[in-house]
N, C-alpha and C positions, 0 to 999 in steps of 0.2 A: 456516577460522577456527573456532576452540570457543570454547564460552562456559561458567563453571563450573557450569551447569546438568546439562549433557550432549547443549546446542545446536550441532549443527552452520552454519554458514554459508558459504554457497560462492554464487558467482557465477551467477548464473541462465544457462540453458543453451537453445535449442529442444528438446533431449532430456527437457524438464521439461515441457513445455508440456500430456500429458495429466493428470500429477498436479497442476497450476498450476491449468488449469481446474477441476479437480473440486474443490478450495482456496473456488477463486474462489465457485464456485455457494453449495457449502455457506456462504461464508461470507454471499454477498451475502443467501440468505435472508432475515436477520435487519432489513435494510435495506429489504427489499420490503415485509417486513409494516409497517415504519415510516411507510412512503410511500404504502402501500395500491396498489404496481403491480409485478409483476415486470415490466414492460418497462423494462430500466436494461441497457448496455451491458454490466458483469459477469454477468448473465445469460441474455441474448442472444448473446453473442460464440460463435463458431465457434472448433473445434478449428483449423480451418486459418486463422481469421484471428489466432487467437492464435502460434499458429505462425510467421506471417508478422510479426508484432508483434515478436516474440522473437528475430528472425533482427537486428532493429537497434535492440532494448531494452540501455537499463542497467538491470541491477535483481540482487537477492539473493532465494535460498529459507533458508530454515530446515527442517532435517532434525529429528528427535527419536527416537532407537532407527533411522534410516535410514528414519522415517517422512516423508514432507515434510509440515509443519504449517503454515507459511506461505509467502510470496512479495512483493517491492515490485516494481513496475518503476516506472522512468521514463526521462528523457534528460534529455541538455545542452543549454544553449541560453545558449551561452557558457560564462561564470561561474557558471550559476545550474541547479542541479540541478531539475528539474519533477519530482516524484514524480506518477504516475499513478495508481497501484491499489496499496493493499494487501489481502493479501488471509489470515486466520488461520481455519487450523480451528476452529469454534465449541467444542471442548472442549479447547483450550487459550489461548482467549482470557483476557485478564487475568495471562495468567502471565508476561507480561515478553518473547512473542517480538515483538511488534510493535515495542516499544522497542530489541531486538535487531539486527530487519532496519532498521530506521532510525537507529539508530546506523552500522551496516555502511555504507549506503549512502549516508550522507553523508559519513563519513570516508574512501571510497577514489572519490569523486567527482572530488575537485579541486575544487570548487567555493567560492566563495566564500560563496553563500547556496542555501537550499532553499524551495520553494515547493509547496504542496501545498492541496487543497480540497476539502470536504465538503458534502455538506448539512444544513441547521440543524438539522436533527430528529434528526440524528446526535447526540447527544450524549456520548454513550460514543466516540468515533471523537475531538469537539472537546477532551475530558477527557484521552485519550491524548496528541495534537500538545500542548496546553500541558502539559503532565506533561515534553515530551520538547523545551521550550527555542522552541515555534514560538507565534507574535504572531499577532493575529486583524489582518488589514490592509486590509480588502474584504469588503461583502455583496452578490453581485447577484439583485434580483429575481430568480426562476424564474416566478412566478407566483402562484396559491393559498396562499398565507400561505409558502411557501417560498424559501429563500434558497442561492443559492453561500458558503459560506464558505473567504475565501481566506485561510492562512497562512503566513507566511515564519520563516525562523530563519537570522541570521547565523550560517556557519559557520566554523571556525579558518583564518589562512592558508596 
């Protein structure tokens, strides 16, 4: 799938999984300095447990020039798409792939609705989901002034 940018999209692979991780790291930086912790599962993860992840993940990359710039994963759970991770090169963030792979991935879902979640501090991250159709429906405690934030977006049938 292209996009008129010169985005590629294709179906996430375990063959991605070292360019996914290195995605992933660079991107969560950006999250650790928010949180004041890299210990957060996008940067802890193992090449082999992402591997192992990937072997029963739904999810999309985004290529750009055959560069991979992002990634979504999630699963089914029925009707209902759970996005897990996404994850964009910090130098092309803002440029429209995040709303790309999340487009993609809810339209070849099947799914009825999509559900996804952040942390409060995220706000660039909360700015994106309602830019891109998803409802704030949930905050849970984490603790220290931090919150879960959960969102849904009914999807077409």
């Amino acid at each position: 799938m292209s996009t008129g940018d010169g985005l590629q999209l294709t179906p996430i692979s375990i063959d991605d999984a070292g360019e996914v991780l290195t995605i992933q790291r660079a991107a969560f930086v950006s999250e650790a300095l928010i949180y004041g912790s890299v210990d957060m599962p996008p940067l802890t993860q193992t090449l082999e447990a992402l591997q192992a992840e990937l072997r029963d993940a739904y999810g999309w990359v985004a290529r750009l020039d055959g560069r991979l710039v992002g990634a979504i994963r999630g699963r089914m759970d029925g009707d209902l798409l759970l996005i897990g991770r996404i994850a964009i090169a910090p130098d092309v963030q803002g440029e429209g792939v995040g709303s790309a792979l999340l487009e993609a991935a809810e339209a070849h879902s099947g799914a009825r609705e999509a559900e996804l979640f952040t942390g409060s501090l995220s706000e660039a991250n909360i700015r994106l989901y309602e830019r891109n159709g998803y409802v704030e429906t949930q905050r849970v405690d984490q603790g220290g002034g931090i919150e879960e934030v959960y969102l849904r977006k009914r999807l077409a049938p």
